[in-house]
N, C-alpha and C positions, 0 to 999 in steps of 0.2 A: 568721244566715241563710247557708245553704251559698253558695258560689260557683262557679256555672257558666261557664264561659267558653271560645269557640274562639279560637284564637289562634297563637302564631309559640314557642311552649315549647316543643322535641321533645321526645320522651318519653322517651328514653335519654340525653340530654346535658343538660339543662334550659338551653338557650342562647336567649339573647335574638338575634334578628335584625333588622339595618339600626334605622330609625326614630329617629336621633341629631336631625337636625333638628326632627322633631315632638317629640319627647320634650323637646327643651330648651327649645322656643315650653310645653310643659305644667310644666315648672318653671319657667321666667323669671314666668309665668303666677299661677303657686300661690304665687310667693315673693312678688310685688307685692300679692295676695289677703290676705298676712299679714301684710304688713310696712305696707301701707298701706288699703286698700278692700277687700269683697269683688269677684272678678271674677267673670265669667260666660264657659264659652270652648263653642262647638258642634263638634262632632266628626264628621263623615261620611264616609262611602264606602261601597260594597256590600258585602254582607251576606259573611260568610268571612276579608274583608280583614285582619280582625285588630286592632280598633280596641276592643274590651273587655280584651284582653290587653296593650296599648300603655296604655292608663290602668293595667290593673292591677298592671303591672310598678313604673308610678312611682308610684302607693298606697304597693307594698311598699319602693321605696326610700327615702321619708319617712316610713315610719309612726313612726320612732324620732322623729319634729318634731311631727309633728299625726296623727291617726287618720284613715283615710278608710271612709266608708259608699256600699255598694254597691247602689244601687233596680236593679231588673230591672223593668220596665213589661209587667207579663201580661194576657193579654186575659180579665183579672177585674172582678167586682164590685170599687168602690172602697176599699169595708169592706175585704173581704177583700187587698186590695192593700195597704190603709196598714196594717192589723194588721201582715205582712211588715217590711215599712220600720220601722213602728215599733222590730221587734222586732231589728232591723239596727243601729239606732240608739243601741238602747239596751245591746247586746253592745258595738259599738265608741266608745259615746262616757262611758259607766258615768253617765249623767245620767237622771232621771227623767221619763220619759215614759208619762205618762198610757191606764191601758189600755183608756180612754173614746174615744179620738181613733181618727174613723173618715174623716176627709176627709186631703185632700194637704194642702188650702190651712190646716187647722188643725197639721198635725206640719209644714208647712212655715217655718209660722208661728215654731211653736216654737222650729224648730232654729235659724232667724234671731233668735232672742234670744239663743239660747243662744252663736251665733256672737259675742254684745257682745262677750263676755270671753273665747271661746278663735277656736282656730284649727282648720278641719279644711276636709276635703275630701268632697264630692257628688257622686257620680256616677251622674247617670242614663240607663241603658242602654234603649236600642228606646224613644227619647221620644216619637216620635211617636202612638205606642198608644195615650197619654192622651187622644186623640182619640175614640179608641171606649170608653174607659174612662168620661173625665168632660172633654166640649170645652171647659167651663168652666174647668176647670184653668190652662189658657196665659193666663187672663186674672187667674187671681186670684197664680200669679205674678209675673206681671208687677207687679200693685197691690203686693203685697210687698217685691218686687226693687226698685221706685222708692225707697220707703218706706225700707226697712232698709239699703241697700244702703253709703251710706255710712259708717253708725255700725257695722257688721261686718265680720270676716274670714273669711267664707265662697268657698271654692273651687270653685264649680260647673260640674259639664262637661254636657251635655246630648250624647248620642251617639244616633245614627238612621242606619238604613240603608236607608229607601226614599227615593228622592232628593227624588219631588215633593213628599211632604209637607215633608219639613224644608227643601226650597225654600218651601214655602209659609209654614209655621212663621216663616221666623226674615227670610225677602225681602219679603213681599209688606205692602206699606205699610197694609194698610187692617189687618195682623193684631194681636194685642195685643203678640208678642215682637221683634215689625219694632223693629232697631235696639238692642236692648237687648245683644247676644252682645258681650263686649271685642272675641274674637277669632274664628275660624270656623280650623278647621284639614282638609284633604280627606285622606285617607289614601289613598294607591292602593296599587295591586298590589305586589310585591315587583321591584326594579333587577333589570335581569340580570347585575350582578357577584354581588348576594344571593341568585340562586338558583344559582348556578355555585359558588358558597360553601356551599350547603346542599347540592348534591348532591357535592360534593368529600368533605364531613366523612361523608356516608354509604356513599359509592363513592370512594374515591381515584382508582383506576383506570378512573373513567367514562370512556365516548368521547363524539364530539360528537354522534351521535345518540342517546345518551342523555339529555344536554343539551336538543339541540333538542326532546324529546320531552316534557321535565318545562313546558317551556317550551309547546308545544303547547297542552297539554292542561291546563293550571293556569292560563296566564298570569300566573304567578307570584301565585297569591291563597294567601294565607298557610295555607288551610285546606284545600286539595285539595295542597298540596305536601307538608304533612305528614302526611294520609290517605296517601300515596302512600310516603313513607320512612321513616313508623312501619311499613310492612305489607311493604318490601322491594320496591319496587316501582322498579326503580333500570333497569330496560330498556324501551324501546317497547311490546314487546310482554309484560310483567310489569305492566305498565300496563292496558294492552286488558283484560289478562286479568283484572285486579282492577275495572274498570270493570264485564266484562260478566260478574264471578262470581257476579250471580243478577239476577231483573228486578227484587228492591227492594235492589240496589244504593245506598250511598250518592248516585251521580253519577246515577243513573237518575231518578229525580225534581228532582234539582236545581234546572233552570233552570226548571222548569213551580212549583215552589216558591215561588222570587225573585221571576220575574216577575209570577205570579198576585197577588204584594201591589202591584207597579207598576201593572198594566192592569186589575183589577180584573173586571168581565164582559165588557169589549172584545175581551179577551183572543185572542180567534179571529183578529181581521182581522191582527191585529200579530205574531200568532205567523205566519202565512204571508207574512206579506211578510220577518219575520225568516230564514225559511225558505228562501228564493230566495236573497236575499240571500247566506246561509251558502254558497251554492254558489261562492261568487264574487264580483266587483266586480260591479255591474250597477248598468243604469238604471233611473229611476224607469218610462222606457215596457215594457223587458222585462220590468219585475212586473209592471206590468197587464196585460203581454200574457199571459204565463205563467198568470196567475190568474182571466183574464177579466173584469178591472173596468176600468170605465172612467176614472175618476181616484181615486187613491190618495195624493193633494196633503197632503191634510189629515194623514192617519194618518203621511206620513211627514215632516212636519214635528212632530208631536207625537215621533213617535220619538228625533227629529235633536235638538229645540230643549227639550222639556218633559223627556223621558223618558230623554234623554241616552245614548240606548243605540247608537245609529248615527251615524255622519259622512258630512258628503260631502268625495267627492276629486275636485279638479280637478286639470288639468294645469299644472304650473309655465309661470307667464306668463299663464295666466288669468282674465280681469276677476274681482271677486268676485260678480257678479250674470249670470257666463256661466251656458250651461244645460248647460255639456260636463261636467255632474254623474257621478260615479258614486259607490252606496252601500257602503262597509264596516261590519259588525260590529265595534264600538270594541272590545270583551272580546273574548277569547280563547277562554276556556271556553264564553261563550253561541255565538262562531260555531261551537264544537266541538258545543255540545249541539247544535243546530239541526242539523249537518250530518248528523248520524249516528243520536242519541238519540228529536228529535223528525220525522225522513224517516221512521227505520226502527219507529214505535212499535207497528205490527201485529207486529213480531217479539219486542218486547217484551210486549205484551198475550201473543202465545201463547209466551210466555218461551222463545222459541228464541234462547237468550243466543250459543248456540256459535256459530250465523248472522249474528249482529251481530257479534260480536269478528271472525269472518270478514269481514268488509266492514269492517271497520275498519281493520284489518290488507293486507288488498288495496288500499286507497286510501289508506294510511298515507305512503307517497313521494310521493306526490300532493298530499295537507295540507298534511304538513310542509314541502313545497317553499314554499307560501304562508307559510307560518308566520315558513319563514327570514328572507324579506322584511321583516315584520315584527319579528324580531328584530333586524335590523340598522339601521333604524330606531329600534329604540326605545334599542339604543346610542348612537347616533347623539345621540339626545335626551340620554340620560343625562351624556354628556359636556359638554355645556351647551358647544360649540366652534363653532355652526351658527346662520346666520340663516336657512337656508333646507331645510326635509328634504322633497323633494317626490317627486314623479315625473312620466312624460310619457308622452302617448300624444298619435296622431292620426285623427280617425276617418277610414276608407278607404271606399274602393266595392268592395272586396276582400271575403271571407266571413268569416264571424267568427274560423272556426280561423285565419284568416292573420291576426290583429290582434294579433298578437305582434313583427311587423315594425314595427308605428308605437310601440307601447310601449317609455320605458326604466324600467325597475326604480324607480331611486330616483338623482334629481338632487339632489345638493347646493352649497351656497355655504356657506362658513363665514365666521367673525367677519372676514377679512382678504379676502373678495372671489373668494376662489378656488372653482372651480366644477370638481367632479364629477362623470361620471354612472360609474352602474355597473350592470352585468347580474348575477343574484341566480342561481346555478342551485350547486343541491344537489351534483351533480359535478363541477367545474372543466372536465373534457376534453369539456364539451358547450358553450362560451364561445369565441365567434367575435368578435373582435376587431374585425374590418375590417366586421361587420354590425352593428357597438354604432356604429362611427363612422360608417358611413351615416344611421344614425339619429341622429347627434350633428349630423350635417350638416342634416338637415331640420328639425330641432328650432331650430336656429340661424338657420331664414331668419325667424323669429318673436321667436323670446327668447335673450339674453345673445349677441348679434349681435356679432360684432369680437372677443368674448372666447378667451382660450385653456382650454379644458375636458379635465382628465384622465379617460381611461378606464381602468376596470379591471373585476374582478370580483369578486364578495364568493360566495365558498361554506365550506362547512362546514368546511374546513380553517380560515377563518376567524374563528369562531364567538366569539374570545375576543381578537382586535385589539382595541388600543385606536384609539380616534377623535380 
């Protein structure tokens, strides 16, 4: 069986990127699988992230120890699915399998014997499908997995990209495979030293808003970074341009893609409150006011809590049951779709592409200014030096354009107590120093009182400080 896969391989270098710590949890994993019991390990994160290519890289590094079999979960008849598998089965593992066998639970069966005496690996990709395949399936796994699992050395990964099912799948107590996984492993997006690394080997000479751009509009998801610098796409605007070089654009249906498997027919309410949203921080009252509902409670706690696609942000020093709420878009890419892809989709319906990339491009210092914020935060994280990466605001009786005055960027404390704030602006010569510490000052009659707080600024000259 062929092997499809998206994934982190560019196409001119064949280079593996970042993934050292997951990769070793999927060998330490496979080796105890062989050396002792079969294991069972689940794999997740959204779809792109690069998590078929991350197995398949360490398939290739052990195939010379044990063979590994690759299931793709299609939204086929069951027959015609284990036919596949079978036929996968019987290429990599040279053992007899029966061309009778039309159920999972019977070639699963089998391959669990066959595990008595050897050693290999299973990997199954878009698990959660089996749901609309045959829901039966996770239970006669499981009956299996109890059964053989000591007497074998089977390596199995179960990997899923829609979150709620494989929340449901492998968390929720009343299910058949609740508790059964050794290990659960989350894949996210690519570090921002791994994508300052990927646009290096393609551009030497990038600048930092070339950076910031790949950064933007990817947020580092392993499968838009490399649509982007397999096609040459190494500037802002060689971006835009490949985004909007026709309305069935790769990126043009994207998010309505992804999401349509998460929200299923809901799909409406969630995409417009995603939509506000993308404009910016906001509250839960400015959507409803914006969209004219009256409460939007429920949808946005499904969002926040089930569907994991939004956060809320409070201000540093505030209760965790305050209501001084405001919502961001956790991805990168969906607040990018949202803000441009799904506002402007009458321009795409009448594929006036050149009028999009125009409005992309005019509001492109505008984005990215947010973005940067964002990036310097998630260095921040990445450096693992920080117990606190917040920010601050205060609401005023002032108009909203003036709520810039009670905002600071992003408050930090690190591991040794020492506190932070800093103002985030794209050009340095717009950073007013003595207007960051008035606000340090009011900030102070409330939280980290008596302390001493350094000010600075973090912009694009920035972009590649360590923390």
């Amino acid at each position: 069986m062929a092997v499809k896969f998206t994934g982190i391989t560019f196409a001119h270098m064949k280079k593996f990127y970042d993934r050292e710590n997951e990769k070793k949890t999927l060998l330490e994993m496979q080796q105890q699988a062989y050396t002792d019991c079969s294991r069972f390990v689940v794999l997740t994160g959204r779809r792109r992230v690069g998590k078929t290519r991350l197995v398949y890289n360490m398939i290739e590094e052990t195939s010379g120890e044990a063979p590994g079999l690759y299931f793709f979960v299609g939204r086929k008849v069951e027959g015609a699915l284990i036919q596949n598998f079978a036929a996968e089965a019987r290429e990599k593992l040279q053992e007899y399998i029966p061309e009778s066998i039309r159920t999972f639970r019977d070639l699963f069966r089998l391959l669990l014997e066959i595990s008595k005496r050897r050693r290999f690996t299973v990997f199954i990709d878009e698990f959660q499908e089996f749901d609309n395949v045959n829901s039966g399936i996770f239970s006669d796994i499981q009956e299996l997995w109890d059964r053989y699992k000591r007497e074998t050395h089977m390596f199995l990964i179960a990997s899923g990209s829609i979150f709620r099912m494989m929340e449901k799948i492998f968390k929720d107590e009343e299910q058949p495979l609740f508790g059964r996984a050794d290990a659960t492993i989350k894949l996210n997006a690519f570090k921002t030293d791994t994508i300052r690394e990927i646009l290096r080997d393609y551009k030497s000479d990038y600048t930092k808003d070339d950076l910031l751009a790949l950064w933007t509009f990817t947020g580092g998801v392993a499968r838009y970074v490399e649509l982007f610098m397999d096609n040459g796409c190494t500037s802002p605007q060689k971006m835009i341009d490949y985004i909007c070089s026709s309305s069935d654009s790769f990126f043009i249906d994207e998010g309505k893609k992804i999401l349509l498997q998460e929200f299923g027919k809901q799909y409406g309410t969630y995409f417009s409150i995603l939509g506000q949203i993308a404009q910016g921080d906001i509250t839960q009252r400015e959507i409803e006011g914006s969209l004219g509902v009256e409460s939007l409670g429920g949808q946005m706690k499904m969002l926040d809590e089930y569907y994991n696609i939004i956060r809320k942000k409070r201000p540093v020093g505030a209760k965790p049951n305050s209501q001084t709420v405001r919502y961001e878009i956790r991805d990168n890419f969906f607040r990018f779709w949202f803000r441009y892809i799904y506002r402007y989709s009458a321009l795409v319906e009448l594929q006036n592409m050149p009028e999009l990339a125009k409005k992309m491009s005019d509001d492109y210092t505008t984005f990215s200014g947010l973005s940067l914020e964002r990036w310097f935060r998630q260095r921040m994280m990445d450096s693992c030096h920080y117990q606190i990466i917040s920010n601050w605001w205060k609401t005023s009786a002032k108009k909203a354009e003036q709520d810039d005055e009670y905002k600071i960027d992003i408050v930090t404390e690190d591991v040794d107590g020492n506190v932070c704030a800093y103002e985030v602006k794209r050009n340095p010569d717009r950073y007013r120093a003595k207007k960051l510490q008035e606000k340090v000052a009011e900030m102070q009659k409330t939280v980290f009182k008596g302390k001493n707080i350094n000010i600075g600024c973090l912009s694009m000259n920035d972009m590649e400080m360590e923390f």
